[in-house]
C-alpha positions as CSV (number, residue, x, y, z in Angstrom):
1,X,23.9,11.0,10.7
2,X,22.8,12.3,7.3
3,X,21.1,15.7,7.2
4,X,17.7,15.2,5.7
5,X,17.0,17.3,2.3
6,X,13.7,19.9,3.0
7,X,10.5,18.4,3.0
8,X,8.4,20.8,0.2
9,X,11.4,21.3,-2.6
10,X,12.3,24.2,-3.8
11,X,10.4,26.5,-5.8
12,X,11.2,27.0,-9.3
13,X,12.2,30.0,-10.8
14,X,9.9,31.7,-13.4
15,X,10.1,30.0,-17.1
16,X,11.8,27.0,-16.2
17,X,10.1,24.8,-18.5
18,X,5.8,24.6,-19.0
19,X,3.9,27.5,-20.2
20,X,2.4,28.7,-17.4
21,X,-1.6,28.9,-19.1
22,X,-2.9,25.3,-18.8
23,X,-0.9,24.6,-15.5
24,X,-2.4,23.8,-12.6
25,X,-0.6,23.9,-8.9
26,X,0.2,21.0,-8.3
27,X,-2.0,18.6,-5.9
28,X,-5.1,20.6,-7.6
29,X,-8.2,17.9,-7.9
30,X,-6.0,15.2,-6.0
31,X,-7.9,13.6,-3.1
32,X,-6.3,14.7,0.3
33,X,-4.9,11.5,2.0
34,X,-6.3,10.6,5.4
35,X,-3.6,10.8,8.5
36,X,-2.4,7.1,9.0
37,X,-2.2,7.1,13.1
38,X,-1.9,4.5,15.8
39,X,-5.4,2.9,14.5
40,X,-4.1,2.3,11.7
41,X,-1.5,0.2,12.5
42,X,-3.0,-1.4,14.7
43,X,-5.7,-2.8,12.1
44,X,-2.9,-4.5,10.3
45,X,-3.5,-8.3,10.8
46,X,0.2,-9.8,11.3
47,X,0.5,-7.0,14.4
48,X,-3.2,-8.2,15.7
49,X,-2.1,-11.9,15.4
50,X,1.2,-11.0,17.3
51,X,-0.1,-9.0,20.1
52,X,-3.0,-12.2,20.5
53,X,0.0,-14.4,20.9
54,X,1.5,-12.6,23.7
55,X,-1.7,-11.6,25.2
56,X,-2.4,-15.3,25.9
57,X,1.4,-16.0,26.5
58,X,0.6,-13.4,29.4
59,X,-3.1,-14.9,30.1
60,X,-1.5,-18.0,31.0
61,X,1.2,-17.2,33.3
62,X,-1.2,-15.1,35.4
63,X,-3.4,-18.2,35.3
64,X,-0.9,-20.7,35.9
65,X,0.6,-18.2,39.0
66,X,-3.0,-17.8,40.4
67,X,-4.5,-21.0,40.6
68,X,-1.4,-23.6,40.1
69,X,1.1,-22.0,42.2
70,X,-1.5,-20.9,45.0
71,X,-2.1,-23.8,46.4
């Protein structure tokens, strides 16, 4: 397995490259992202269309169990 690298990198030391009068930090007047959770991925059509599918794959076993099989 790979070790993974850190995830904010490294600060940089002082007068490596820029002046430091017009700089901003960085992110400054960037909209924050929203947190992309469970909801989100579930609003994603091909998943929707795929868990429809087995929903009724699974609709119709418990139908065909019930009433075909019951009698």
């Amino acid at each position: 397995m790979t070790p993974r690298g850190p995830l904010v990198p490294a600060p940089r030391p002082p007068g490596s490259g820029g002046s430091a009068a017009g700089a901003r930090p960085p992110g400054a007047g960037a909209v924050p992202e929203e947190p992309k959770g469970c909801l989100f991925a579930l609003s994603q059509p091909p998943l929707m269309i795929f868990l429809a599918v087995i929903g009724g794959l699974l609709m119709m076993g418990a139908v065909h169990d019930l009433f075909l099989l019951g009698r």
